[in-house]
N, C-alpha and C positions, 0 to 999 in steps of 0.2 A: 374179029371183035364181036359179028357176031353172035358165034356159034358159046362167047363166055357171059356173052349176057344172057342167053336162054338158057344155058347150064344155071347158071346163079338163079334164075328164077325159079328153074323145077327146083333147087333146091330150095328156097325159100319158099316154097309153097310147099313141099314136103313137110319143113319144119313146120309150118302154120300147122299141116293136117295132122303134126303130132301132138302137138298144143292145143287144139280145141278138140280131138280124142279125148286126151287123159282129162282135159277141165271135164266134158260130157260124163266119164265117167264116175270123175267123184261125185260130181251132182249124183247122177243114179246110186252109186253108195248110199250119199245122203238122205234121199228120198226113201230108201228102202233098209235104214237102221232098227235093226231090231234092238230096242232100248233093255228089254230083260236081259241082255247078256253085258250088257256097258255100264260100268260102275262110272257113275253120274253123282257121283256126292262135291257137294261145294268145302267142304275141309279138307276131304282127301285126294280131289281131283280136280276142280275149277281153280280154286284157290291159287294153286302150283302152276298150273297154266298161264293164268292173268300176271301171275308174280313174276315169272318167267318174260314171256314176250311183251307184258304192256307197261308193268310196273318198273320193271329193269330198264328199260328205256327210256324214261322220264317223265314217261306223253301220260300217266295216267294214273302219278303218282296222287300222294295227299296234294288237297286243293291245288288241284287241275282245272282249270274251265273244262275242259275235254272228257269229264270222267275220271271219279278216284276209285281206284279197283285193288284200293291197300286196305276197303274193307268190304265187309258181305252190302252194309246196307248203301257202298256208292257202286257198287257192281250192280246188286238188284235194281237200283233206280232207271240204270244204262239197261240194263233187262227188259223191264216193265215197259219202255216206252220204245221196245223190239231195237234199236238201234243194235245191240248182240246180236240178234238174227240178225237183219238184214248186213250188216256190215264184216261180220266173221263169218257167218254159214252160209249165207247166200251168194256173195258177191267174194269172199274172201280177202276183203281188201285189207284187213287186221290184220296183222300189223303191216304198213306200207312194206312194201314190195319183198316180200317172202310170204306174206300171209301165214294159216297155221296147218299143221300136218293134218290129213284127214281122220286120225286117230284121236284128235283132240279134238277137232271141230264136232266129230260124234259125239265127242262125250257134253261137250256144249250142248250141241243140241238137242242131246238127250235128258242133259237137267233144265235145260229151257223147258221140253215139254212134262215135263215132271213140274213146271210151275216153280223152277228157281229159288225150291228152299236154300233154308239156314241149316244144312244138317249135313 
């Protein structure tokens, strides 16, 4: 009995050290996005993102308490007051428990810092 409880543990600690690897690394991705090569437009990329994971899901549809992201100016408002950073790029907790691919979350954060036009 013993010898299946300490199996179980290195393994479960192996899975932990693979799960907080890959999180370590997308952070370093993120930190180190070069924005001139990621098409970061809100028509042709944010837009389809939010439509996708936040709007199709209900949480953040027209009049949501939560954020309506069915248009540019209830997305920018959830921008402006950084709850998009901290909640999709930093923490990844958008959308609950899948979050979003680190190919979108670039392109987020790359129209965040581009200042979150309408364009």
């Amino acid at each position: 009995m013993k010898g299946i409880v300490k199996y179980t543990s290195l393994i479960l600690a192996g899975c932990l050290l693979v799960v907080s690897c890959k999180k370590n690394k997308e952070e370093n991705e993120l930190d180190d996005v070069d924005c001139s090569t990621i098409s970061a437009s809100y028509n042709a990329n944010i837009k389809a993102i939010t439509t996708a994971n936040c709007v199709s899901s209900g949480c953040h549809n027209a009049g949501s308490s939560k954020g309506d992201f069915t248009t540019y100016a209830g997305l920018k408002a959830v921008a402006d007051k950084g709850a998009l950073e901290s909640k999709v790029i930093k923490s990844n907790a958008m959308p609950p428990s899948t979050g979003l691919g680190i190919e979108d979350r670039k392109k987020i954060k790359c129209w965040l810092n581009s200042g979150a036009p309408n364009n």
